[in-house]
C-alpha positions as a printed Julia matrix, in Angstrom:
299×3 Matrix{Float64}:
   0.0    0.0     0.0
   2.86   2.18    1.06
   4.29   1.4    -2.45
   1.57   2.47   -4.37
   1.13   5.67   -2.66
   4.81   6.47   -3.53
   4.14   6.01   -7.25
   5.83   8.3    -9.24
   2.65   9.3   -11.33
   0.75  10.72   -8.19
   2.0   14.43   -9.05
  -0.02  13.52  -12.07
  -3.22  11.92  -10.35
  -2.86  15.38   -8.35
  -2.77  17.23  -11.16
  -5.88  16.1   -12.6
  -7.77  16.21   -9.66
  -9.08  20.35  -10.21
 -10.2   19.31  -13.71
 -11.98  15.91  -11.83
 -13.76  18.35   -9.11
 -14.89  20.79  -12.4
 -16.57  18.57  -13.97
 -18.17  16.67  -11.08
 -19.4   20.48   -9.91
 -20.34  21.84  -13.5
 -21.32  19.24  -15.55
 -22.66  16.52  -13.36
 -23.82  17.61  -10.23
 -26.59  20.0   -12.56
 -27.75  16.97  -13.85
 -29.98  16.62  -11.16
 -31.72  19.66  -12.89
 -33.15  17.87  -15.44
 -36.31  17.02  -13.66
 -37.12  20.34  -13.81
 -38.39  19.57  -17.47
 -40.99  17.5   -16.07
 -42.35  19.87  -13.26
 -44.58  23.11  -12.77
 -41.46  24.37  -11.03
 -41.47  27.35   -9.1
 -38.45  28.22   -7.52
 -40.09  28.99   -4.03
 -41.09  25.36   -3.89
 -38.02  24.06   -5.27
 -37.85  20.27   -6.77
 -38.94  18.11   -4.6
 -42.87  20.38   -4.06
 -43.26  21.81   -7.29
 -45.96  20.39   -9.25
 -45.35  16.9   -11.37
 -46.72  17.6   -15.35
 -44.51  14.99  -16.77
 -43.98  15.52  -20.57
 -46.61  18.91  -20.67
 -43.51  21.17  -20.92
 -42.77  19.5   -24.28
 -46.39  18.76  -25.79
 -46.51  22.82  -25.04
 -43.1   23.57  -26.9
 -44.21  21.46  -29.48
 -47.54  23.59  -30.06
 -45.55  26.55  -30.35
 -46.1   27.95  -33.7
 -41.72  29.34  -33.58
 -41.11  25.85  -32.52
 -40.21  24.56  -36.11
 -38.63  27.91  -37.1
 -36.68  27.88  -34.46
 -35.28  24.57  -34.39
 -34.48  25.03  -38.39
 -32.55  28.2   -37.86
 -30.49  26.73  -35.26
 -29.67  23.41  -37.94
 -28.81  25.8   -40.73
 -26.41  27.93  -39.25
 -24.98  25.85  -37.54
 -24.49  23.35  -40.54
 -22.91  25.83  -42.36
 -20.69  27.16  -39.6
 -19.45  23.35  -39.58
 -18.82  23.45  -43.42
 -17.49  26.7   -44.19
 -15.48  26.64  -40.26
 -13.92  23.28  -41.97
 -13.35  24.33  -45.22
 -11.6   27.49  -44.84
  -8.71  26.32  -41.96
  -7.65  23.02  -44.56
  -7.74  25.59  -47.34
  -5.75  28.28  -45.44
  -3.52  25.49  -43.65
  -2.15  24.22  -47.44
  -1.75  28.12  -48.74
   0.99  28.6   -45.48
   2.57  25.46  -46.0
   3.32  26.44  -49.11
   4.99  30.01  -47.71
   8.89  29.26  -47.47
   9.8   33.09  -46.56
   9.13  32.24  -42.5
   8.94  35.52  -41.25
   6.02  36.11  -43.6
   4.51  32.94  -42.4
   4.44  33.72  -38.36
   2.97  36.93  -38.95
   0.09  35.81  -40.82
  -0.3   33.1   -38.4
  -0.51  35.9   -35.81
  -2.77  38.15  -37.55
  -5.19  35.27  -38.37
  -5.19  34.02  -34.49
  -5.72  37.05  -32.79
  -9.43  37.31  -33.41
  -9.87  33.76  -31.39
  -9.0   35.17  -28.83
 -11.36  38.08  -28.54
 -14.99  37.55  -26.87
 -18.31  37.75  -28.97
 -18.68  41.12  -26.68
 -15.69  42.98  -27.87
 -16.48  41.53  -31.72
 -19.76  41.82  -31.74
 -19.41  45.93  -30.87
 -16.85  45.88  -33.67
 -19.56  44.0   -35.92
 -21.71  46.42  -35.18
 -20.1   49.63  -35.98
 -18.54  47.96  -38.96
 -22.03  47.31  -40.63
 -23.82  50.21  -39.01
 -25.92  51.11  -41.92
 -25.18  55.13  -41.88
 -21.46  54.83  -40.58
 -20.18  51.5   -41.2
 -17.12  51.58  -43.62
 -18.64  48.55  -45.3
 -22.14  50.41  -46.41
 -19.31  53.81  -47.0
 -17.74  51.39  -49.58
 -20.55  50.37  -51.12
 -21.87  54.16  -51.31
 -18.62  54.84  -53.58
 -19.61  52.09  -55.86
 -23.21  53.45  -55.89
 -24.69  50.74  -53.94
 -27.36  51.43  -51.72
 -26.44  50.97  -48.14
 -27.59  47.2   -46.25
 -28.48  46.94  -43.08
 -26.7   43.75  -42.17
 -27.6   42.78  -38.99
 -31.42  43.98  -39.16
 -32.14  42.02  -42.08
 -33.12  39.02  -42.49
 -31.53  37.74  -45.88
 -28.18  39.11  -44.68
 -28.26  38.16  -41.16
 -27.25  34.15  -41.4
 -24.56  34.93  -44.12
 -23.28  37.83  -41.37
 -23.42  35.34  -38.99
 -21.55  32.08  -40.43
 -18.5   34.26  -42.07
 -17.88  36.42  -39.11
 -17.7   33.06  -36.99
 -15.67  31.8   -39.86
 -13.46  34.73  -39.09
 -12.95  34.46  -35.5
 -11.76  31.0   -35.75
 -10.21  29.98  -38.75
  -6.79  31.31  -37.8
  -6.53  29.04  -34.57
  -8.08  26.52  -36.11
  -5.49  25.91  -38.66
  -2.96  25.34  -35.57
  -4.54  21.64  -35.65
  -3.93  21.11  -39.62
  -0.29  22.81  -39.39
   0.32  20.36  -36.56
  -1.31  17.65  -38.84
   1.61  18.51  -41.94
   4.47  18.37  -39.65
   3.84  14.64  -39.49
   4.14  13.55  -42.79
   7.35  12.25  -44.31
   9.34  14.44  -46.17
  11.03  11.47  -48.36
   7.73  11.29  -49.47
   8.0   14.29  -51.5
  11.32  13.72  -52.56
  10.08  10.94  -53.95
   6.86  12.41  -55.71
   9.66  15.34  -57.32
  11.86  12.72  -58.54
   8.68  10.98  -60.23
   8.31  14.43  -61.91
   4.89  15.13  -59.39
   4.61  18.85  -59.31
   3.19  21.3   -56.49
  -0.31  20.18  -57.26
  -0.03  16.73  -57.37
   1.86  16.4   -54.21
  -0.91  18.21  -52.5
  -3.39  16.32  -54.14
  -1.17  12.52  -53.5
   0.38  13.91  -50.46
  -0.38  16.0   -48.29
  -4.18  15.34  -48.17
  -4.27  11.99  -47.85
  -1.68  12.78  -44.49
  -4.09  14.92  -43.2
  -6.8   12.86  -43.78
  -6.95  11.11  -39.99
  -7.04  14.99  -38.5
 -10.18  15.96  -40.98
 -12.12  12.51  -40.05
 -11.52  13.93  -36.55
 -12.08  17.42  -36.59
 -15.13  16.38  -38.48
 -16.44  13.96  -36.22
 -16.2   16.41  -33.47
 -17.34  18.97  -34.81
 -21.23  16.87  -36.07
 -22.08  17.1   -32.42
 -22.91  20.83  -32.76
 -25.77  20.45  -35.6
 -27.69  22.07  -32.77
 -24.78  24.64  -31.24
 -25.38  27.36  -33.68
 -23.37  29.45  -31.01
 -25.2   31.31  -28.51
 -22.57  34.22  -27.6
 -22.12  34.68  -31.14
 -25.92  35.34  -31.56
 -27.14  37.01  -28.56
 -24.61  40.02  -29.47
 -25.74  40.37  -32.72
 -29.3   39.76  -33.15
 -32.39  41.8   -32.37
 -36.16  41.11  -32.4
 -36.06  42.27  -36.67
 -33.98  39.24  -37.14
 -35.45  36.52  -35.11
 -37.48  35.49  -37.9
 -34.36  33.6   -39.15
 -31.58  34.52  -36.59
 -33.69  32.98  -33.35
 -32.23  29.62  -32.28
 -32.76  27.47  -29.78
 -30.05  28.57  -27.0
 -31.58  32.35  -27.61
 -35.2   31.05  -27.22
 -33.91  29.19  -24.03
 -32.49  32.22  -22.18
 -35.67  34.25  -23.07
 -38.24  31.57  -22.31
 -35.88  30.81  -19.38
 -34.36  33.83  -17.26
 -36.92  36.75  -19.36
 -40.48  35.1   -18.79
 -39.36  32.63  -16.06
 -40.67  29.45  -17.76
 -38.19  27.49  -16.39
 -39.35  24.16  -16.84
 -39.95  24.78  -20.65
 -37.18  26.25  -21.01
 -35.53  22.85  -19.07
 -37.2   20.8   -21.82
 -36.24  22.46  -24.96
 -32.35  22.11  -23.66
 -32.96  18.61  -22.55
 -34.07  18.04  -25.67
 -31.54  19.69  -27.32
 -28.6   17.71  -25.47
 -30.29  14.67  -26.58
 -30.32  15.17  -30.53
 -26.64  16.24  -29.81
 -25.73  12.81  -28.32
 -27.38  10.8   -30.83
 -25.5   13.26  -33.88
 -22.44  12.45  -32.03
 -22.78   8.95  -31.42
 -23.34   8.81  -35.31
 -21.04  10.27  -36.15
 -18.28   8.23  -34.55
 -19.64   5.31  -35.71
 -19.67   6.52  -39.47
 -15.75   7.59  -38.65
 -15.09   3.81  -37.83
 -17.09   2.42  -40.66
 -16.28   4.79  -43.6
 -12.71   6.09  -42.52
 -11.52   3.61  -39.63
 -11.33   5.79  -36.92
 -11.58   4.62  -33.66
 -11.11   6.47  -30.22
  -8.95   3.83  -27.75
């Protein structure tokens, strides 16, 4: 016993131990929550008196005639923040590997990762005054070309596209950390070999380089399925306003209003229940389509 306790990897036991307690505090002791979807729950009765309605709070969401809307915003933006978001590092990832001047390299790197790093509150104020329709420089460029002015954000055919390449923005750069990493691995007597076969820039990407990569995509793309319904709620809340919710409203928005504004919370309980469930059956699909189409496997 005394031997095990002196184990050399107990500094690392220890170390885990704060992540260990986060989780157990954050993400599983909330759990117990979840029965709040099933209640008339008033918070002065708390869980164990409130009133038991079993699935009402979802027949009623259901009925709601923004349900469907809703629920469809959330799947299309979020479906094409997963496309475009993939897309656009792999792209961006090949175009610097292809940069031999290295100075030039790290400071696009740094220019393209900076945004990451900045909240939805500080971007979303720069959004804002960007694509102000009287003072934005955006709508002031399009005034020289003659163009009338667009109000981006308050309208409704502009909003989703505003929405999926400004996320595209903020994350691209740090995402293409991950494909970078991905193109260090591959052999570099492989392309000696494909120049020596007469294979040009091209073809060595095409033969080459992609097919290395090709374990990182399968699992950047398996991760990233379990969002169909995380169309980003930071992102969102900053942005939109009641012109927009006709196709900007998605379900982590209609939760906080339905939620903390009109103090439904057991509604509100039973959309994000329901919610967290599509998400774990997307995700469980999606790892078994990895192993079946692309042999992936998490050990």
């Amino acid at each position: 016993m005394l031997q095990k306790i002196k184990s050399p990897y107990w500094p690392l036991h220890l170390m885990l131990l704060p992540g260990v307690l986060l989780v157990l505090v954050f993400s599983y002791g909330p759990l117990f929550g979840i029965v709040i979807a099933f209640q008339r729950f008033l918070p002065a009765k708390g869980f164990f008196d409130s009133q038991w309605i079993g699935l009402d709070n979802f027949r009623y969401v259901l009925d709601l005639p923004d349900s469907s809307r809703i629920l469809w915003n959330t799947v299309i933006i979020a479906f094409f923040k997963i496309v475009v978001g993939f897309i656009v590092p792999v792209v961006v990832s090949l175009l610097l590997n292809e940069v031999r001047k290295e100075m030039f390299k790290r400071s696009i790197q740094t220019m393209i990762y900076l945004p990451h790093f900045l909240s939805w509150i500080i971007l979303g104020g720069i959004l804002i005054d960007i694509l102000s329709p009287s003072s934005g420089i955006v709508n002031q460029f399009l005034v020289w070309f003659g163009i009338e002015p667009i109000y981006f954000l308050g309208d409704n055919a502009w909003f989703r596209p505003v929405l999926v390449l400004s996320d595209v923005w903020k994350e691209f750069g740090f995402n293409t950390i991950v494909y970078l990493a991905a193109l260090t691995s591959i052999n570099p007597s492989l392309y000696e070999a494909a120049i020596v076969d007469g294979a040009g820039r091209w073809k060595q990407t095409l033969h080459i380089t992609l097919p290395g990569m090709m374990p990182i995509i399968v699992l950047t793309l398996t991760l990233s399925l379990g969002n169909v319904l995380n169309a980003g709620f930071d992102q969102v809340f900053n942005l939109y306003s009641p012109q927009v919710y006709e196709t900007g409203d998605i379900i982590d928005t209609f939760v906080y209003r339905i939620g903390l504004v009109d103090a439904q919370y057991g509604v509100a309980t039973a959309v994000g229940l329901f919610k967290s469930v599509v998400s774990l059956v997307f995700i469980s699909a999606s790892y078994y389509l990895a192993y079946r189409l692309a042999n992936y496997r998490i050990f």
